[in-house]
Every structure is written in C-alpha cells, then in structure tokens.
C-alpha positions as CSV (number, residue, x, y, z in Angstrom):
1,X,9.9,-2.8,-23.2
2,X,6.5,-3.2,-25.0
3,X,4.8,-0.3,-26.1
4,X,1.2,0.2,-24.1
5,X,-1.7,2.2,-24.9
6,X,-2.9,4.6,-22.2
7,X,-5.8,2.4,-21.7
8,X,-3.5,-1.0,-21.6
9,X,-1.5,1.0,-18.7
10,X,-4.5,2.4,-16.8
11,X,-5.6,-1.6,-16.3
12,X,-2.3,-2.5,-15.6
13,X,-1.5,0.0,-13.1
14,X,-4.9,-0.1,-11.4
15,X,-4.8,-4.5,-11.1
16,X,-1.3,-3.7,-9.3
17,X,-3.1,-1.4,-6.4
18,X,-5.5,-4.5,-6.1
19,X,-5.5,-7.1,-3.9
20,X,-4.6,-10.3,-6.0
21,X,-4.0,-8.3,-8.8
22,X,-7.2,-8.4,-9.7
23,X,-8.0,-5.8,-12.7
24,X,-11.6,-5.6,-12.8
25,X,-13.6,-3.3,-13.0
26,X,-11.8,-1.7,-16.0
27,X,-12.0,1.8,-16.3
28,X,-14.8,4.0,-16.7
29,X,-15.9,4.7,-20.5
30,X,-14.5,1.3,-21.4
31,X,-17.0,-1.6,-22.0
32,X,-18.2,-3.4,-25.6
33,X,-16.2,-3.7,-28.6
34,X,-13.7,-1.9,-27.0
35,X,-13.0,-3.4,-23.9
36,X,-13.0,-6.9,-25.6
37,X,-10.4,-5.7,-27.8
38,X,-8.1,-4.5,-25.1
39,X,-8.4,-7.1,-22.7
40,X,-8.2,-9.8,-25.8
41,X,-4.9,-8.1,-26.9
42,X,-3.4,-8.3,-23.1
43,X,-4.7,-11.6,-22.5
44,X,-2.9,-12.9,-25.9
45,X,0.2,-10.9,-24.8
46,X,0.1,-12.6,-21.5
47,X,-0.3,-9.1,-19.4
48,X,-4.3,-10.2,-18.0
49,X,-5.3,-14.1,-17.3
50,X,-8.9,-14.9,-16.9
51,X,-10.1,-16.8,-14.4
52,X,-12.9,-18.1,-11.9
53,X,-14.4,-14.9,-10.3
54,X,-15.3,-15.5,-6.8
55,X,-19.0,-14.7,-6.5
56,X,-19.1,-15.1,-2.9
57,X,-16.2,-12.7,-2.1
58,X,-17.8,-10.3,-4.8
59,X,-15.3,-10.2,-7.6
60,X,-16.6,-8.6,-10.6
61,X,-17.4,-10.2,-13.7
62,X,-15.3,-10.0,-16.5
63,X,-18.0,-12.4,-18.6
64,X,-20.8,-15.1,-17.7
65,X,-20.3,-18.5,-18.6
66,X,-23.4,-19.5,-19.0
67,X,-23.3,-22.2,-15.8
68,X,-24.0,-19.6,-13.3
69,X,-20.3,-18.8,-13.0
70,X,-18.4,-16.2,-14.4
71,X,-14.8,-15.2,-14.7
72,X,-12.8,-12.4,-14.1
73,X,-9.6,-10.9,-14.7
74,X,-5.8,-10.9,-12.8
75,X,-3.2,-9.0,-13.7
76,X,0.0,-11.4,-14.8
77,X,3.5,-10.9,-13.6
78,X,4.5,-10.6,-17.0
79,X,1.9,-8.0,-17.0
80,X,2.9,-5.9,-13.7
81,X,6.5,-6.2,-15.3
82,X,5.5,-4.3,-18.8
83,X,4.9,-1.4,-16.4
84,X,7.8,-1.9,-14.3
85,X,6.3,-3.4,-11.2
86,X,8.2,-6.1,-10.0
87,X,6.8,-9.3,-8.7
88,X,6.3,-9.4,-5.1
89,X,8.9,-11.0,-2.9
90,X,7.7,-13.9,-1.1
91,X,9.7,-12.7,2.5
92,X,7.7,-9.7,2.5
93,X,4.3,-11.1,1.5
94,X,1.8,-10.6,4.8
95,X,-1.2,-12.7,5.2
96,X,-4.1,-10.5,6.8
97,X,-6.1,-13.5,7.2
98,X,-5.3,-13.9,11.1
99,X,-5.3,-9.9,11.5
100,X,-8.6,-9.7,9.9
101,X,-10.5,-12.5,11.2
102,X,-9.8,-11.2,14.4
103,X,-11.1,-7.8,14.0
104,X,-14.4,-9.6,13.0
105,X,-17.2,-10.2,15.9
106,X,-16.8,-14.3,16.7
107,X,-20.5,-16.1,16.5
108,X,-21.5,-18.1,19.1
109,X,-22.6,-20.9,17.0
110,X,-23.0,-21.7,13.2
111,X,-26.4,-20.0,12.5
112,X,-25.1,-16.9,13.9
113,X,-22.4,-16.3,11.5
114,X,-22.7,-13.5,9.5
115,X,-23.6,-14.5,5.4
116,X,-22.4,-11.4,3.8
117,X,-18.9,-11.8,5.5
118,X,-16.1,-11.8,2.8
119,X,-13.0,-13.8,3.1
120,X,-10.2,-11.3,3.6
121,X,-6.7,-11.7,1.0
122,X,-3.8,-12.2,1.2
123,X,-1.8,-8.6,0.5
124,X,1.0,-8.6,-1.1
125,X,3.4,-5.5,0.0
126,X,6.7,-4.9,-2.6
127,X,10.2,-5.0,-1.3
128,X,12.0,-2.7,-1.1
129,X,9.4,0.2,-0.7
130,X,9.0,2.4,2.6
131,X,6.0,0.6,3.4
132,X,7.8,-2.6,3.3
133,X,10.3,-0.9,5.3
134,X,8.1,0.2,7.8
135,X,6.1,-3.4,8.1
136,X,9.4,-4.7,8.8
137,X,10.0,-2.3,11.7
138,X,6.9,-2.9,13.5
139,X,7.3,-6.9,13.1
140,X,9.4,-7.1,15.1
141,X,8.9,-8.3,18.7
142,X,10.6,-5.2,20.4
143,X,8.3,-3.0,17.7
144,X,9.1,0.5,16.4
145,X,8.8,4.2,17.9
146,X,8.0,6.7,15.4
147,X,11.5,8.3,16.2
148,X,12.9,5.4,14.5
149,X,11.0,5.0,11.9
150,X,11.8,8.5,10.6
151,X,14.9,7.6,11.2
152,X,14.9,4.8,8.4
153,X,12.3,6.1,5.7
154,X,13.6,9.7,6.0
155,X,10.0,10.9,6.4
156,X,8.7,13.2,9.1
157,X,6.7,12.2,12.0
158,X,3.3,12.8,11.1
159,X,3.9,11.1,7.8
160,X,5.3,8.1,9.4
161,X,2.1,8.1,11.7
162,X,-0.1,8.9,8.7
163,X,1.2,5.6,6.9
164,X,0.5,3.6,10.0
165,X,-3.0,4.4,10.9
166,X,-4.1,5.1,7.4
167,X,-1.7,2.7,4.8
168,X,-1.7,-0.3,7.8
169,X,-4.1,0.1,9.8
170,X,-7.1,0.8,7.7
171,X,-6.0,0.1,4.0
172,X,-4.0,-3.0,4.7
173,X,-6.4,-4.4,7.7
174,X,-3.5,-4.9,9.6
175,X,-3.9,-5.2,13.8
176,X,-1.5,-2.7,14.6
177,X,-1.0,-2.0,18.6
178,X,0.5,0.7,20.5
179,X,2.1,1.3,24.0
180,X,4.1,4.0,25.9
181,X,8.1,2.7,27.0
182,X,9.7,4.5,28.7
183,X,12.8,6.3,26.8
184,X,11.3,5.4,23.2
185,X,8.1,7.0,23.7
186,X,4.9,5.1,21.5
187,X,5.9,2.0,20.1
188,X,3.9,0.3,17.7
189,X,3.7,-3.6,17.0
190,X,1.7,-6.1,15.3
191,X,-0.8,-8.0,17.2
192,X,-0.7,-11.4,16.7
193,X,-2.1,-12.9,19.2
C-alpha cells in the first residue's frame, strides 16, 4: 500500500463521502503552491482525475481554462482503493434521479421552471455496509419493519430509525414511505411511483 500524507488522505477520504467522488473543495488552509503540489502528485499517481466541472450544477473549480469553463477534480478508483475504499458495486448503485425529481414542485409550463434547480446524482452506496443492508430491506415490495431491521444490522431501534429518516431520507434524498400492518407494526418502503 502506498504511503499518503495526511493531507493526500484528508482529499481522499473526503471525495469518497461525495457524491461522484468529487474532491473539491480541498481542505481548509490548503490553496497555492501547496495545493498544486498535492493534487499534481495524486493526479500523476492516478488517485485525482481532472475533469469538466459542471457550472450549472455548482461544482467547484479546481482551475479556469481560460474559455469560460473550468475543471474540477474526482476522486479515482485507484484512488478510493489507496485508502481502502473499494469501488462501488454496480447491484447496489441507487439512482435518486426519479426519487428526487419527484420531491421537486412540477411547473406548469417551461417559463415556470425553476433556473437555480440543480440536477440531482446518482449516489453510489458500498456493499456490503449496514446502510447497504438496510436499502436492500426497504426495496423490497413487502418493505421492512424496524423490528427486522434490527434484526439484520444488530442495531437498536432508534438507531435503525435514525439511519432512515436522517442517512435516507434526508442525506441520500431518498422517497422513503411508511404504513402501519398489522402484526409487523411500521413498515417502511421506497416510493417509486
């Protein structure tokens, strides 16, 4: 394994909790000769890639390039690997588009559309992890009481509720749904309708 500098592993590790891996902005304190020379010696390792920062979306810039564009930086999977992440399984990758977009107020026509509305991402969630674990649960079309998600992750109840309407819900975007059955209690589902 390749030795990192604290400030090599801070990017690293902070691009991973990103959606699209994306690791700008770099940390605080870090900017000039000093950030060129970090990000130059992961991008020649192959740990950061540059590429075409969305303006729209507001990506931060990693540098101008003098055409009114400007680039940013990503996170590699060679990179997410150095710090023992490993890349994303495609069975467990979750595409909030739909989940988002409804959650968003539906103009009547064209001119009404909101301008400032940025295009949700795609979220990648790891396998293997209790959050995986519990996205699994509620996928599927009988859903998932809290008693049995315990049951699986080991946690306790509030924790398990915690992770839904805080991890799902409102960090992930995630149209979560819940109902009262009888002899399971709440169950919880994804809405995809």
């Amino acid at each position: 394994m390749p030795k990192l500098t604290d400030t090599q592993t801070i990017i690293l590790s902070r691009a991973a909790a990103r959606p699209d891996n994306l690791a700008m902005p770099l940390p605080k304190g870090l900017h000039g000769a000093a950030a060129q020379k970090a990000v130059t010696a992961m991008i020649t390792r192959g740990w950061l890639e540059e590429v075409e920062a969305n303006l729209r979306r507001g990506e931060p810039l990693w540098r101008e390039t003098g055409d009114g564009h400007g680039t940013t930086l990503i996170a590699t999977e060679a990179g997410l690997a150095t710090i023992g992440i490993e890349p994303v399984a495609t069975s467990t990758t979750i595409n909030l588009r739909k989940a988002k977009l409804e959650l968003a107020p539906k103009p009547k026509d064209a001119s009404a559309a909101p301008t400032n509305f940025a295009t949700p991402k795609s979220v990648a969630i790891r396998a293997g992890t209790k959050q995986a674990e519990i996205i699994a649960l509620i996928q599927r079309p009988e859903g998932a009481s809290i008693s049995e998600i315990v049951e699986v992750t080991g946690w306790a109840a509030h924790s398990a509720r915690g992770m839904i309407s805080g991890g799902l819900k409102k960090k992930l975007g995630l149209a979560i749904i819940s109902e009262k059955v009888d002899q399971r209690g709440t169950v919880y589902k994804i809405d995809v309708a």
